[in-house]
C-alpha positions as a Markdown table, in Angstrom:
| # | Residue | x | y | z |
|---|---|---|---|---|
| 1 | Unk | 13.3 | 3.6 | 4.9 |
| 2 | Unk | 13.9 | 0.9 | 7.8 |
| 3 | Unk | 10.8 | 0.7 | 9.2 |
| 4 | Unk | 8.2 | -2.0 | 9.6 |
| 5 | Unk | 4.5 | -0.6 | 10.6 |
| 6 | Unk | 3.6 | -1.8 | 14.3 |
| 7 | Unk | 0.5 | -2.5 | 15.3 |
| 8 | Unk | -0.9 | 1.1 | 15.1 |
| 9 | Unk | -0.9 | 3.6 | 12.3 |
| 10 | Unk | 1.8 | 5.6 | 14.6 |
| 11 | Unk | 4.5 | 3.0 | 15.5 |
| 12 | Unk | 7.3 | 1.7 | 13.4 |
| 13 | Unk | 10.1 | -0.3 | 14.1 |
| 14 | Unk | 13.2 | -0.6 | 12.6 |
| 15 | Unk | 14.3 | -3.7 | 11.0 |
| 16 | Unk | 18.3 | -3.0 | 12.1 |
| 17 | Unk | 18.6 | -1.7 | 15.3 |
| 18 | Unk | 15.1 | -2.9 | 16.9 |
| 19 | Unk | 14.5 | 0.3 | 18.1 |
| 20 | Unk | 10.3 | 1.3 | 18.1 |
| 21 | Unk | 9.3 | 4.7 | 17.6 |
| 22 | Unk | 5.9 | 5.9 | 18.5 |
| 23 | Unk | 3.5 | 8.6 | 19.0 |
| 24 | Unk | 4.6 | 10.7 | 15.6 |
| 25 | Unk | 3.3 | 14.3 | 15.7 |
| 26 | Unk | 2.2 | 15.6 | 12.1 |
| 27 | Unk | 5.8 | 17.6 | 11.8 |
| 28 | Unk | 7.9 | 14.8 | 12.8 |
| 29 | Unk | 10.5 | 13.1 | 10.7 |
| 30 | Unk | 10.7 | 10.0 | 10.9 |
| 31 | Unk | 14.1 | 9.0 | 10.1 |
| 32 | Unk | 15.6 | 12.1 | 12.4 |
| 33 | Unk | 13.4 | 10.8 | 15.1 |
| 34 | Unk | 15.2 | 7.5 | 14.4 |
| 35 | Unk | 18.4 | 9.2 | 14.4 |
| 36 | Unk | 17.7 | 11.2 | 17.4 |
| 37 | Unk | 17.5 | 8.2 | 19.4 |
| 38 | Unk | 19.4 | 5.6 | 17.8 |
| 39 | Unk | 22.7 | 7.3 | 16.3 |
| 40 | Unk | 24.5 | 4.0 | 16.1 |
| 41 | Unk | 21.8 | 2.0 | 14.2 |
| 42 | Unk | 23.9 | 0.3 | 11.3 |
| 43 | Unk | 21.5 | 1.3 | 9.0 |
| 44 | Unk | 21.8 | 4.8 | 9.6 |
| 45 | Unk | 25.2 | 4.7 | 9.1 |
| 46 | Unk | 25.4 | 3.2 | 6.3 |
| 47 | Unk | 23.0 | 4.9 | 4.1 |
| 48 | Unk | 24.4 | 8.5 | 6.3 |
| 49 | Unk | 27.3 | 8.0 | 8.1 |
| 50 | Unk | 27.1 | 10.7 | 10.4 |
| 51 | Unk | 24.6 | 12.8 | 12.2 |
| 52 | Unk | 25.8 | 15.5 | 9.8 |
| 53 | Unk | 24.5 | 14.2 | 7.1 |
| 54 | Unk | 20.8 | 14.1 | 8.8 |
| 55 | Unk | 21.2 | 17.6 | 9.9 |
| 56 | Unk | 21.8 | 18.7 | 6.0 |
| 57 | Unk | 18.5 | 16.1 | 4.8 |
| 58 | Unk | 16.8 | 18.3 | 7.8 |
| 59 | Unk | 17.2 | 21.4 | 5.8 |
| 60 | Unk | 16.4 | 19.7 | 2.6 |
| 61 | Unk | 13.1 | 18.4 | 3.9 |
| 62 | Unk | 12.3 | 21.3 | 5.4 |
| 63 | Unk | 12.6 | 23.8 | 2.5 |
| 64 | Unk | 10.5 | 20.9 | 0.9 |
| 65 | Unk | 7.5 | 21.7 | 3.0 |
| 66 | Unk | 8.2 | 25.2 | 3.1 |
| 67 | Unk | 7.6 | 24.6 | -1.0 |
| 68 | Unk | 4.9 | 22.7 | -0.4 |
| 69 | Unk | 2.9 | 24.4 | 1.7 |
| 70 | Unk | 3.5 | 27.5 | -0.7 |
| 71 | Unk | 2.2 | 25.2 | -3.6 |
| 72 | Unk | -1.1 | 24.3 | -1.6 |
| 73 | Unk | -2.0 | 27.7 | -0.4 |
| 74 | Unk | -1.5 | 29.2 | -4.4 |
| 75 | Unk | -3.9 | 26.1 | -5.2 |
């Protein structure tokens, strides 16, 4: 991941573009939020190369939790 914790448990910077995100809900994605509002950090497209990309590690992640949550309630 890019980020570099800020000074509070919800704020991260990112060590490419600059750009600080903060105020992370307990759903959010981190690096979609990053991509959300920084499409052309370097980083991003480097490691993604497209918005794309995201959209299909979206679905991923999400069928993730889906999974998960499935796991913890069977528990």
């Amino acid at each position: 991941m890019s980020f570099i914790l800020g000074l509070s448990y919800d704020l991260v910077l990112c060590f490419c573009c600059g750009i600080d995100l903060k105020d992370f809900s307990y759903t959010d994605i981190p690096l979609l939020e990053h991509a959300k509002h920084s499409e052309k950090c370097p980083f991003l497209l480097d490691h993604f190369g497209s918005q794309e990309a995201l959209e299909r590690y979206k679905v991923t992640f999400s069928i993730f939790l889906c999974l998960s949550s499935l796991l913890v309630f069977l528990d």
